[in-house]
MARRO-615050 format. One record per residue (C-alpha): residue in one letter; x, y, z. Coordinates in steps of 0.25 Angstrom, whole numbers, padded with zeros to 4 digits, always signed. Layout:
N
AXYZ...
! end
This chain:
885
X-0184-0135-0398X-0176-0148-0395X-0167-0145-0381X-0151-0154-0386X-0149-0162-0375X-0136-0168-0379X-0129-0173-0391X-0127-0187-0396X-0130-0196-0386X-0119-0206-0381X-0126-0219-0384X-0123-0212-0400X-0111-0208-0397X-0097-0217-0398X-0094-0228-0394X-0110-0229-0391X-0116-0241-0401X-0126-0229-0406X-0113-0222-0414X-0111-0234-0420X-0123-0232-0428X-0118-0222-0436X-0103-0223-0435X-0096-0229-0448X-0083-0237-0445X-0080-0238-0459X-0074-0228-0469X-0075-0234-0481X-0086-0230-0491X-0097-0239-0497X-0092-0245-0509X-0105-0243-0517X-0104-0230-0515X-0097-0220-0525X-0083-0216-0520X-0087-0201-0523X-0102-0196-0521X-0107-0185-0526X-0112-0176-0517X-0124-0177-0509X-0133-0166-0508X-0147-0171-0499X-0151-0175-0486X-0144-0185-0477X-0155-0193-0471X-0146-0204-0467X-0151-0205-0453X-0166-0212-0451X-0173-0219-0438X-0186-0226-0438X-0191-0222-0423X-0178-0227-0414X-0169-0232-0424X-0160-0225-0433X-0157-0229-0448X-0144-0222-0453X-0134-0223-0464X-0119-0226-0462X-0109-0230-0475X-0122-0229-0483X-0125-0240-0473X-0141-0241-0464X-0139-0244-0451X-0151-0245-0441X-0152-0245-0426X-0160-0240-0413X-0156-0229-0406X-0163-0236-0393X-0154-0247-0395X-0142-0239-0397X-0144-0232-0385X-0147-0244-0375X-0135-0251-0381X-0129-0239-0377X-0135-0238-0363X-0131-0253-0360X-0116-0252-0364X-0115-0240-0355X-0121-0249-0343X-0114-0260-0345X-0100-0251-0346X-0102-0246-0333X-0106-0259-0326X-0095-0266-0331X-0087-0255-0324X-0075-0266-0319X-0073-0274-0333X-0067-0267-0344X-0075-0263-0355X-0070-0253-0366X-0073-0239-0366X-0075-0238-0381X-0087-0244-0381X-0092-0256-0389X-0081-0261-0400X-0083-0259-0418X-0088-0273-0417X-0100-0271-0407X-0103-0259-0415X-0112-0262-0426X-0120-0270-0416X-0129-0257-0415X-0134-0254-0427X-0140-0263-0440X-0137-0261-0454X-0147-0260-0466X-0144-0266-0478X-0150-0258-0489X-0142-0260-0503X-0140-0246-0504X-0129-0239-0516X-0130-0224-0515X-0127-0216-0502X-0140-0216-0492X-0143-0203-0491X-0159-0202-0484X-0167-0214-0475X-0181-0214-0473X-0188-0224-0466X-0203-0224-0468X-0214-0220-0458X-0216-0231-0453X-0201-0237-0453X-0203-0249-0463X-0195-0243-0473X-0183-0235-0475X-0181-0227-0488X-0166-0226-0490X-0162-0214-0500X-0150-0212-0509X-0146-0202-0519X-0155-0208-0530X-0160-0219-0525X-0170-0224-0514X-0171-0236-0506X-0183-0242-0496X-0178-0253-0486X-0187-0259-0477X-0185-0258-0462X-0185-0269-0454X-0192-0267-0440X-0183-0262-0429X-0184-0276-0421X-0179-0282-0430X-0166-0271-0434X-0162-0273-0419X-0162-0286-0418X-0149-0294-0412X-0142-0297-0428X-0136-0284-0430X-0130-0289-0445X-0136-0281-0455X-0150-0281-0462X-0153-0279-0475X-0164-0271-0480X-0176-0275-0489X-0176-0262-0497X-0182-0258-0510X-0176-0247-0520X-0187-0236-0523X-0188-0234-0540X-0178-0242-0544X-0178-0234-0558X-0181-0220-0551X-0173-0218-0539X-0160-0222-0546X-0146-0214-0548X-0149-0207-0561X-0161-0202-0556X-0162-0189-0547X-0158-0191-0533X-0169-0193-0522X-0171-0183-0513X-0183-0186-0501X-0188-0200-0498X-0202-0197-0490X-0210-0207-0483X-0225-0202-0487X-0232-0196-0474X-0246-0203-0478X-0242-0215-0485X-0245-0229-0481X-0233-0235-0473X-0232-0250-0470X-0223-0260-0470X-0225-0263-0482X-0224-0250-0490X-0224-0234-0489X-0224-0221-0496X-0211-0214-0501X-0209-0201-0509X-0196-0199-0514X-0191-0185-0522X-0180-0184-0530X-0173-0171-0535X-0179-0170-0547X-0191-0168-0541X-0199-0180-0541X-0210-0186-0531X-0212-0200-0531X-0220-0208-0521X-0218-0222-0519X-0227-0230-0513X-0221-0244-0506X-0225-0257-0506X-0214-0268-0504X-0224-0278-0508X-0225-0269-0521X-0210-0270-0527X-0214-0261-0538X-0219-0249-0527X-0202-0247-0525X-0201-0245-0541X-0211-0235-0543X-0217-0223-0538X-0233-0222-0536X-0233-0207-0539X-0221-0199-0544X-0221-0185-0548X-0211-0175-0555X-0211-0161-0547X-0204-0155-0559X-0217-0158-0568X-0228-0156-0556X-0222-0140-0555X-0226-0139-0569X-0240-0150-0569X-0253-0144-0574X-0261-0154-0574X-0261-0168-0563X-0262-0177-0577X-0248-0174-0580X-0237-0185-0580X-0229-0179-0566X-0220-0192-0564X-0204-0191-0565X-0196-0193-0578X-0193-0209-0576X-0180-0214-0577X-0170-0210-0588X-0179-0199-0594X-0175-0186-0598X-0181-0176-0591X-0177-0163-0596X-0173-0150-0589X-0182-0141-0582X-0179-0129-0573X-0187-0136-0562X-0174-0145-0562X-0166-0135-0554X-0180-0128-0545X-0186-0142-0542X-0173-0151-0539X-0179-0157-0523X-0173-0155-0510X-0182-0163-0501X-0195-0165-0500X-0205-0169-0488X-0219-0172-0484X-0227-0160-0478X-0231-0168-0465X-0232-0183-0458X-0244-0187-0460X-0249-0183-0445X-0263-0180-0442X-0261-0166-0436X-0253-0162-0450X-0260-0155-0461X-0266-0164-0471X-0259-0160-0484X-0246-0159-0475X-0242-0173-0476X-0245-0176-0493X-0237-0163-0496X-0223-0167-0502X-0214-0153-0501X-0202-0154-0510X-0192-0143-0509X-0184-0140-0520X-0168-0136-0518X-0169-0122-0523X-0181-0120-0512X-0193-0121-0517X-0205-0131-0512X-0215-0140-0518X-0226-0147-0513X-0235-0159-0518X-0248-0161-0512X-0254-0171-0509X-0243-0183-0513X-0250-0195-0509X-0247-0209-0510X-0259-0218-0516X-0261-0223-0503X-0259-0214-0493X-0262-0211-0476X-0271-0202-0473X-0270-0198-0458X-0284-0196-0450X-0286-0180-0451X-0280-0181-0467X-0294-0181-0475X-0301-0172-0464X-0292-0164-0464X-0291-0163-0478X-0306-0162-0479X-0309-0151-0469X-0297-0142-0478X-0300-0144-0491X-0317-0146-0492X-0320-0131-0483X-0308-0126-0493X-0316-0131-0505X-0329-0125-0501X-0324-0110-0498X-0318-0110-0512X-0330-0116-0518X-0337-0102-0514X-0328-0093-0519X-0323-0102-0531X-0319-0090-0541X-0307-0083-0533X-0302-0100-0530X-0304-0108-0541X-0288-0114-0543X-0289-0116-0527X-0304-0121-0527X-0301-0132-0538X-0288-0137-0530X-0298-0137-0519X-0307-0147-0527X-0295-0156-0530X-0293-0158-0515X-0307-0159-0513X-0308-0172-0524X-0294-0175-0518X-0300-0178-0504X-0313-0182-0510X-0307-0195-0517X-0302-0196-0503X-0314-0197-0495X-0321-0206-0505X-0309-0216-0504X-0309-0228-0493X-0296-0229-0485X-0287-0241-0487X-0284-0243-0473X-0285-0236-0462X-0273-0235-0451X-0277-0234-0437X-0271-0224-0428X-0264-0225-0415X-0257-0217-0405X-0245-0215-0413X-0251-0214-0428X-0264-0210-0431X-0274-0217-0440X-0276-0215-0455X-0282-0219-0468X-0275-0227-0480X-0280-0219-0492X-0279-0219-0507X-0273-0206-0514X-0283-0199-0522X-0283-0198-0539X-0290-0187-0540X-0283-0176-0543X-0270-0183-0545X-0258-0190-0538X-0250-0180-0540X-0250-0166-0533X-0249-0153-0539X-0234-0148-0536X-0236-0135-0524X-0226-0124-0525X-0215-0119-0526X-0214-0115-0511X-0205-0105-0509X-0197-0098-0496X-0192-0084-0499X-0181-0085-0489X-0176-0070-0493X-0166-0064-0502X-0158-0079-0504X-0158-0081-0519X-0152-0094-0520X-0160-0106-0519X-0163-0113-0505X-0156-0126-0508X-0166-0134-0500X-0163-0147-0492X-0173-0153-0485X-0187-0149-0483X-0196-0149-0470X-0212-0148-0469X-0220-0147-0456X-0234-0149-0460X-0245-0138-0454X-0255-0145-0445X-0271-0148-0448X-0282-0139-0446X-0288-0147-0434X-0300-0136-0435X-0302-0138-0449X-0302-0152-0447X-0311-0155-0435X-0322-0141-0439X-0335-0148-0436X-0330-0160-0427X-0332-0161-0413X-0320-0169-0409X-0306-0162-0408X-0295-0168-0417X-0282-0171-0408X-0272-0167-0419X-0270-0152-0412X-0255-0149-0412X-0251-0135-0408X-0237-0137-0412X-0242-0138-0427X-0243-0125-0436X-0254-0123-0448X-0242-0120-0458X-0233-0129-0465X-0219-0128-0460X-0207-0129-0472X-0191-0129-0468X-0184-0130-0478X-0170-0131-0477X-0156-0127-0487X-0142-0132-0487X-0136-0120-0482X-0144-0126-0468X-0155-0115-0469X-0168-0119-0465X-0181-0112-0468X-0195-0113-0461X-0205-0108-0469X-0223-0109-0468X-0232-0114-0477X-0245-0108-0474X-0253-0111-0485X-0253-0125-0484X-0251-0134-0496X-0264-0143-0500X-0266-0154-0512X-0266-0148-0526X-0265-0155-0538X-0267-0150-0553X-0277-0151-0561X-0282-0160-0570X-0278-0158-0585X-0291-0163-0591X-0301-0155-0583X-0292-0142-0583X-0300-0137-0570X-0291-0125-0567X-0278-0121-0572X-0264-0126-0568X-0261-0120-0554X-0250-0113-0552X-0239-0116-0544X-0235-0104-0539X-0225-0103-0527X-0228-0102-0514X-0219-0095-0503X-0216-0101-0490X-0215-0093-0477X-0202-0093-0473X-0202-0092-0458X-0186-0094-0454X-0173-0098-0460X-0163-0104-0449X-0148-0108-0452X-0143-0122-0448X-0129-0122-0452X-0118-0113-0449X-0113-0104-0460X-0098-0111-0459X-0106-0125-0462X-0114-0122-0472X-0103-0127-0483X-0108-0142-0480X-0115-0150-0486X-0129-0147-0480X-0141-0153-0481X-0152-0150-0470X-0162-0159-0466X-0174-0157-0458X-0177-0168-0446X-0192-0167-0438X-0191-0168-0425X-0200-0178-0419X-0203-0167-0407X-0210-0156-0412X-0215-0156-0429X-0208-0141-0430X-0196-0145-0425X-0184-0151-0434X-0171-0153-0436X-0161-0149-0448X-0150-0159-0451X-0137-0152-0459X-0124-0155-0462X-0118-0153-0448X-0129-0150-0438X-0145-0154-0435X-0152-0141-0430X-0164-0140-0422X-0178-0132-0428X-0189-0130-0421X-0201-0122-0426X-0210-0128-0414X-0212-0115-0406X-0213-0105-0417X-0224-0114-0423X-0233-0114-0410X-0234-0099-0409X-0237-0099-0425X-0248-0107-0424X-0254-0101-0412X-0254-0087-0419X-0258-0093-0431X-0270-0101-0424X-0272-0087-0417X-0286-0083-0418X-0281-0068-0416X-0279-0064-0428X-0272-0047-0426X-0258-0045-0428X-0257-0061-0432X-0247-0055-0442X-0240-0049-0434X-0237-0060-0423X-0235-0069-0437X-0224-0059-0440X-0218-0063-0427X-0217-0078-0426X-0212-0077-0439X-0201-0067-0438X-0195-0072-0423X-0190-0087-0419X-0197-0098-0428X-0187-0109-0425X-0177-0115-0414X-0166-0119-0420X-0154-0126-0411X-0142-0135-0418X-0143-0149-0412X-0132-0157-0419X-0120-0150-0424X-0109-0159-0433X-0092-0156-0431X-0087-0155-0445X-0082-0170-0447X-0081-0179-0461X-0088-0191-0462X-0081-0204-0459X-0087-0210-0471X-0081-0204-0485X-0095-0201-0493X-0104-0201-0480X-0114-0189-0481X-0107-0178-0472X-0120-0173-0468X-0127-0175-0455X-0140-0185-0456X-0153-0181-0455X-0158-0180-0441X-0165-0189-0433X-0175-0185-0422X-0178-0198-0411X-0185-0194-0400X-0190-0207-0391X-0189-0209-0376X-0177-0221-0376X-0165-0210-0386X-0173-0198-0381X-0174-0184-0391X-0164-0187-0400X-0158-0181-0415X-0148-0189-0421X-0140-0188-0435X-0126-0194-0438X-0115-0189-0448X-0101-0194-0451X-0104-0208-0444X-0108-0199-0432X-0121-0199-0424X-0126-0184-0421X-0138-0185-0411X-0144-0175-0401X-0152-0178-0387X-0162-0165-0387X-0174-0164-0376X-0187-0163-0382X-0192-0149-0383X-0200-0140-0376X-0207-0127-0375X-0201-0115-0381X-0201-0106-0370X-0196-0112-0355X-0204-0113-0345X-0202-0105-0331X-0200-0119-0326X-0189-0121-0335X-0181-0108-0333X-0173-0115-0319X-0174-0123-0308X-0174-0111-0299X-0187-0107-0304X-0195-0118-0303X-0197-0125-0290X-0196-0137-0295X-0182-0145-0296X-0175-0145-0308X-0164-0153-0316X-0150-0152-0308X-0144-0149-0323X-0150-0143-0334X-0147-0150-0348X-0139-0141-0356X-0137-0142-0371X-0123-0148-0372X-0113-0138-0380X-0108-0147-0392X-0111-0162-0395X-0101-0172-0389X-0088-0176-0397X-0091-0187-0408X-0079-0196-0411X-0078-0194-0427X-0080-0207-0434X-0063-0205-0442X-0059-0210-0427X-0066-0223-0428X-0068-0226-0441X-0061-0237-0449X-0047-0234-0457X-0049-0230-0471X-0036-0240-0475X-0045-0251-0472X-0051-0249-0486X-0042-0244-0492X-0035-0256-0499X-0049-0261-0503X-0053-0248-0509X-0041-0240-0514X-0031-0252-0517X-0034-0260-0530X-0034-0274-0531X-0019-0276-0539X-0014-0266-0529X-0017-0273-0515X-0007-0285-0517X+0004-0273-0518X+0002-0268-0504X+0006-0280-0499X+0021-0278-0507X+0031-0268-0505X+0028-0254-0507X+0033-0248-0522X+0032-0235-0527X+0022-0234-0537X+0011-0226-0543X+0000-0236-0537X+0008-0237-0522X+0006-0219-0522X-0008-0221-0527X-0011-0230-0515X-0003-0223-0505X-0011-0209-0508X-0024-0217-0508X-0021-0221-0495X-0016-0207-0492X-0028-0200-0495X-0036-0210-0488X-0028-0209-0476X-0025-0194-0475X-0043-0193-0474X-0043-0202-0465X-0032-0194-0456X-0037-0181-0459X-0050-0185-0453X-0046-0191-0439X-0036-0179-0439X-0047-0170-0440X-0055-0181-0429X-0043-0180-0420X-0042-0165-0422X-0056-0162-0418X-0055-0171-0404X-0043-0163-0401X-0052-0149-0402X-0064-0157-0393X-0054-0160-0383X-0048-0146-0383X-0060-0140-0383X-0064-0150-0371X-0052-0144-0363X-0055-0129-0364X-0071-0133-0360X-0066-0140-0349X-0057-0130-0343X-0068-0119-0346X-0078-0128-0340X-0068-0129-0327X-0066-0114-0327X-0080-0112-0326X-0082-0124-0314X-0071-0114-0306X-0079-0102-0308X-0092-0110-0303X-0085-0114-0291X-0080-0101-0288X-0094-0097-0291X-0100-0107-0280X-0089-0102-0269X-0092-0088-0272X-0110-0091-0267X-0105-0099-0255X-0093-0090-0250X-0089-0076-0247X-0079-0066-0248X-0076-0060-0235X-0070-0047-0231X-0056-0051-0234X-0059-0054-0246X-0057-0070-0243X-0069-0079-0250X-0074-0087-0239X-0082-0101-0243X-0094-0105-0237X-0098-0090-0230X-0108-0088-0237X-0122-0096-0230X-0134-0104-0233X-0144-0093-0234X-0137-0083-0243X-0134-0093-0252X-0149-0097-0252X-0151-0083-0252X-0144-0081-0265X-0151-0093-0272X-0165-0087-0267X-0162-0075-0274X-0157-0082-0288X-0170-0092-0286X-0179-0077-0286X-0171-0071-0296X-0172-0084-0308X-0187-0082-0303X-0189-0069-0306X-0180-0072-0321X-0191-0083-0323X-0202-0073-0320X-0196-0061-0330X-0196-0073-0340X-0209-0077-0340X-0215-0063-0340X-0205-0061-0352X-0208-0074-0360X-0224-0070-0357X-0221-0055-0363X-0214-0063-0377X-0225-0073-0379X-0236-0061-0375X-0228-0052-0385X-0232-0057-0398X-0246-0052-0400X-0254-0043-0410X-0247-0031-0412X-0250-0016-0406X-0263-0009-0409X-0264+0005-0415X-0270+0009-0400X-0258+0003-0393X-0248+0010-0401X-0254+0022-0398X-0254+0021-0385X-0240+0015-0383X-0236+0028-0392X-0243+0038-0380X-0237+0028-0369X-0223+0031-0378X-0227+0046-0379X-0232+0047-0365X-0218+0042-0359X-0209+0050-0367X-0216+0062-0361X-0213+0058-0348X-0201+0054-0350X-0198+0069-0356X-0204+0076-0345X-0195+0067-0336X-0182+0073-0345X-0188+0087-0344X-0189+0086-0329X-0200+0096-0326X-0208+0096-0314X-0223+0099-0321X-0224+0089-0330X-0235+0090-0340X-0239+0076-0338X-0242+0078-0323X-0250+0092-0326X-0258+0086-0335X-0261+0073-0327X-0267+0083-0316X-0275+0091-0324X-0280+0078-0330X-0284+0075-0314X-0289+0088-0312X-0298+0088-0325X-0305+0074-0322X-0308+0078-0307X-0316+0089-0312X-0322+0082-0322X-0326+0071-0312X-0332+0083-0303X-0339+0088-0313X-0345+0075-0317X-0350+0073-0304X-0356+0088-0303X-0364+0084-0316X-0370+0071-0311X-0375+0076-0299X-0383+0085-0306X-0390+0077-0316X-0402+0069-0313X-0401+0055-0310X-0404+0047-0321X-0416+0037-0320X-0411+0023-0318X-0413+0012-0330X-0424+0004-0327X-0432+0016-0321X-0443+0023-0331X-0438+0034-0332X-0424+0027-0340X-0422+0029-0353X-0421+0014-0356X-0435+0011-0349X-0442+0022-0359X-0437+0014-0373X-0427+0004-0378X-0415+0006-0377X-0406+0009-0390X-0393-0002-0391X-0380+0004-0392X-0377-0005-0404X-0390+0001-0411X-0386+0015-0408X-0372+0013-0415X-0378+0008-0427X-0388+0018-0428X-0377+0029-0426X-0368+0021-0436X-0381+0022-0447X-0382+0037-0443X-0369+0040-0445X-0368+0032-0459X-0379+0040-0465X-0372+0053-0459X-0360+0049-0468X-0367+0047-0479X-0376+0059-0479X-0363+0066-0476X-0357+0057-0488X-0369+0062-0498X-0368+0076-0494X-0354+0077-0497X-0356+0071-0511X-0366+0082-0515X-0357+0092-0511X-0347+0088-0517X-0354+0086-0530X-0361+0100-0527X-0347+0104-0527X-0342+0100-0541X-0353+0104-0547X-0352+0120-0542X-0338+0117-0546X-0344+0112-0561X-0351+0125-0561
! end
């Protein structure tokens, strides 16, 4: 779980040059831009980085700059001010017109509202998204961005479908860069889904123009749900074709949609060519595998795939009556993999210390292209009847079978992780900011249906499937849950089960990393009794650590139109800007410093300074109470009056503001144009103004609260080092050395002895969650009960002969004569002839094994029974015969 540090740094902080990033000095709204928009009901991934720098969107405007930069920028102003101590420098900071010196604006001729930006895997493109339409500009390289001509740079971009990502069309959803596609300079793979339901993957070349126009593979999930065959036309009803109704309209309409892992080696190998599409009323839909017709293959892909799907094949082929649906699915991966293995690779990457190498393959044909549609997935989440109103959608892939994979080698693969589970891990979250972590333990392989000629098996059935919903968490307050929310999951670069949820007003921590650990180590447990029952527990106690790192003062936007809605986080973690989250909202950057997490339970080293010999830091960092003041952007932003003659006064009307003022219809109009313009404009630096006048009050009462308890602390300190003497008089300095050392002794002994009970404590809980009591310890727990509820009667009744104590003698006194009587007896016997003598029993024939004398007593006894068995049945029979008689 990530430790907050501190709030938005200073170097992004005003006047710093780092604010200026994200700050808008303008009011006035884009003229393309439509004066009233509808509203927008999506994600806000305004906000993108390409390692250090940061791409981010301000008056539909890019803008691009390094946070390294932006800091050392800031790092020298702050020298050079305190060097030039004698000359007079202002204390505001550098002026409006050094300002845009920081950043670089990107050109992209862009007409809609920017709503998502992705850059690409490997940061040559960046795929900017609208409501309808999408938008591919190339990057150039980051040498050549922060070079000394900060004028700004047009874009070489290209428009994705020009006649199928357009306005009358239904609005785009997800942008995702393919995990395993081939990703260059010169191309890429993207998948875009729309509402509708509809899957398109588009395969980029920019020396192939006609690669932005169409789609190598585009597939229809309203008509896969319903598919029986894979020789069906799947593809989306082109432009301007009716397509009907359908109830799937309403059940199928997409809310986001993401790729079930990264393409890692130590991820599962279906993971990664899983598409998960969830639905607005909540159900889930997978396609696998969507592939590209060239596509990555990492190093443990095709063995991995190979030792799951050829040992799976050969158990059903024994048994192929009870599986003959699964065992022909098992035959299409088999062929699938086959065409594979047969195939050469087009290139082959080598790996380094930061990527790994892979293999350049060519998608199979055989079965098809295109993926039987899995699902639906459901989560039962109780007695709620409405529908889940899903946003966005997060999948953690389970890890790979490293036994599987390397059974028979000799050599260890190093792709071991012990934070990893062997489940699927699925949040899900709503707009009333609930978030839902649910398992997937099945797992979800490669299908595709069957072929309509051979008619090999019937259609399957696409039944539902529930998920196992582990725990819903809330992450917006119940008075703020009137906004406009849309929540969106960030992963954080530290731990794979760890993220962040971006809202409307606030980012919150998750972090599954701890619960996930002790799942898999009781699921890898070769101790299988009471495995239930310790299930049971993990899932019913604390799964997640949730903590609020970023919370937003309610505050309009300074920009009329501007998405009132927090961006997606980002997560940078490097040595130069240090473990930093950063979003921005309202021409405001929200960032948080965080320390990199560490083990879930302290050590004894960690409990104080006292404990330890060692020295520890003079001051503890404490998390600070609230995030320092932000100066709203109303204070600095431009006069709305600027514009106002240009945009509210029309052309015949601006010669008569120059004239004397006369009463008339069109002088009114003007003057409550400007009224309404104007009383905006006041009403929010009034309600600025207002808010600074609370801070500052609010200062004061800490600050005399804070002096308060600085009195107490020093009357405090004279109370160890003085003493009250007989006349009642406190007397400074009387008390010495020693007691005082004394005193401190005793508190070091004390914390030592709190260490100790909480060690032995922390090893009872960890101890506790074993297998559960046996029959025999129940019982014996119920004497022990028994045993002292006598006692503790006998102690009531207080009698002098207690029964307990009588019968303890005459046990004594029972055994000492049967100990007298044992020794009585053996005197009198003859002594026994030793083993190895003649005369031994052992010497005169073999010796019988105890083993063989049990079985032969077990034969004895079975024919007992059954002699016993038999003579039963005859008299019985004897019996209903007299009783015939």
């Amino acid at each position: 779980m990530p430790k907050l540090i501190s709030y938005t740094p200073p170097w992004l902080s005003r006047p710093a040059p780092g604010a200026t990033l994200f700050a808008s000095t303008s009011t006035k709204k884009p003229g393309y831009l439509p004066e009233n928009e509808a509203e927008y009901n999506g994600p806000t991934r305004t906000l993108a980085k390409r390692g250090n720098e940061v791409f981010t969107v301000v008056n539909n405007q890019i803008r691009w700059s390094s946070l390294t930069r932006l800091k050392d920028v800031w790092q020298q102003q702050s020298r050079s001010k305190k060097d030039a101590s004698g000359q007079t420098r202002s204390s505001e900071g550098p002026s409006d017109s050094d300002e845009t010196d920081y950043y670089r604006v990107l050109i992209v001729p862009v007409y809609e509202r920017i709503r998502q930006m992705i850059p690409s895997p490997n940061g040559a493109f960046l795929a900017i998204v609208t409501d309808h339409t999408v938008y591919i500009a190339v990057l150039p390289d980051s040498s050549h961005l922060s070079g000394t001509d900060r004028s700004p740079i047009r874009l070489k971009y290209y428009q994705l479908g020009p006649t199928t990502h357009v306005i009358p069309e239904s609005p785009v959803v997800s942008a995702l860069w393919h995990p395993l596609g081939v990703h260059s300079n010169l191309g890429g793979c993207l998948v875009t889904v729309t509402a509708d339901a509809a899957v398109r993957v588009w395969e980029l070349d920019r020396n192939n123009h006609w690669s932005f126009d169409r789609p190598t593979l585009a597939v229809d999930l309203r008509k896969l749900v319903d598919g029986t065959s894979c020789d069906q036309d799947f593809s989306p009803s082109g432009f301007g074709k009716n397509k009907g109704f359908s109830a799937d309209f309403v059940d199928m309409e997409v809310a986001s949609a993401c790729f079930g892992g990264s393409g890692s080696e130590k991820e599962n190998a279906w993971a990664p060519m899983t598409l998960w599409v969830a639905m607005r009323p909540g159900d889930l839909y997978a396609l696998c595998p969507l592939l590209p017709s060239k596509w990555r293959a990492p190093a443990t892909t095709i063995p991995s795939l190979t030792s799951a799907i050829v040992p799976k094949l050969s158990a059903m082929e024994e048994d192929s009556s009870e599986y003959e649906d699964e065992l022909t699915a098992c035959r299409q991966q088999y062929d699938w993999l086959t065409e594979i293995d047969n195939q050469d690779p087009l290139q082959t990457i080598a790996g380094s210390d930061l990527e790994p190498g892979s293999e350049i393959l060519t998608r199979p044909a055989n079965p098809s292209a295109i993926p039987r549609l899995q699902g639906p997935f459901r989560v039962e989440t109780g007695a709620e009847l409405d529908d889940l109103d899903l946003c966005d959608l997060l999948v953690i892939a389970s890890k790979v079978d490293v036994d599987a994979l390397m059974m028979g080698e000799d050599d260890e693969l190093s792709v071991e992780d012990d934070d990893q589970l062997s489940a699927t891990v699925i949040c899900l979250s709503t707009r009333t900011g609930r978030v839902h972590i649910c398992l997937e333990l099945d797992g979800v392989e490669g299908q595709w249906l069957p072929k309509l000629k051979k008619n090999s098996f019937s259609t399957p059935l696409s039944e539902p499937s529930d998920l196992v919903l582990v725990e819903s968490l809330d992450t917006i307050r119940q008075e703020d849950q009137h906004l406009n929310h849309w929540p969106t999951f960030t992963n954080d670069v530290i731990s794979r089960y760890s993220f962040f949820v971006t809202t409307a007003s606030n980012v919150t921590s998750i972090s599954l990393s701890s619960w996930v650990q002790r799942l898999e180590a009781e699921l890898r447990s070769e101790d299988t009794a009471g495995s239930a029952f310790r299930l049971q527990v993990l899932c019913e106690g604390t799964v997640s650590l949730r903590e609020r790192i970023i919370q937003v003062d309610d505050g309009g936007s300074a920009v009329k139109g501007e998405a009132d809605h927090l961006a997606s986080s980002l997560v940078f973690y490097d040595y130069d800007i240090g473990y930093l989250l950063l979003s921005y909202h309202a021409s405001r950057p929200y960032a948080a410093i965080m320390d990199a997490p560490e083990v879930s339970f302290p050590l004894t080293a960690d409990m104080g300074p006292i404990a330890s010999g060692a020295q520890g830091p003079t001051s503890p960092i404490l998390p600070p109470k609230r995030p320092p003041y932000q100066v709203p952007s109303i204070l600095y932003s431009d006069s709305p009056l600027e514009f106002f003659v240009e945009k509210y006064v029309p052309h015949r009307q601006r010669q008569s503001l120059k004239e004397q003022v006369r009463l008339s219809p069109a002088t009114l109009d003007l003057v409550a144009a400007a009224h309404r313009i104007l009383s905006a404009h006041t009403n929010a630096l009034e309600r600025a103004a207002s808010d600074l006048f609370r801070r500052c009050e609010r200062l004061q009462g800490e600050m005399r609260e804070q002096l308060k308890q600085l009195a107490d602390v020093a009357e405090r300190i004279k109370g160890v080092s003085s003493d009250i003497g007989e006349d009642g008089q406190r007397r400074e300095g009387s008390r010495s050395d020693e007691a005082l050392d004394k005193r401190l002794k005793a508190a070091k002994e004390r914390q030592a002895q709190l260490v100790e009970r909480y060690e032995s404590l922390r090893n009872k809980v960890l101890k506790s969650g074993g297998r559960p009591l046996s029959e025999k310890e129940k019982a014996w727990l119920a004497e022990v009960e028994a045993l002292s509820a006598s006692l503790e009667r006998e102690k009531k009744e207080g009698e002098k002969d207690q029964s307990l104590s009588q019968r303890l003698e005459t046990v004594k006194e029972i055994a000492a004569d049967l100990l007298a009587e044992a020794k009585s007896i053996a005197a009198k016997a003859p002594v026994a002839p030793e083993p190895g003598s003649p005369a031994s029993p052992s010497a005169a024939g073999p010796r019988v094994p105890q083993r063989l004398q049990r079985a032969k007593i077990t034969d004895a006894m079975r024919m007992v029974e059954r002699e016993s068995a038999v003579i039963e049945a005859i008299t019985s029979r004897l019996n209903r015969l007299n009783s015939s008689i």
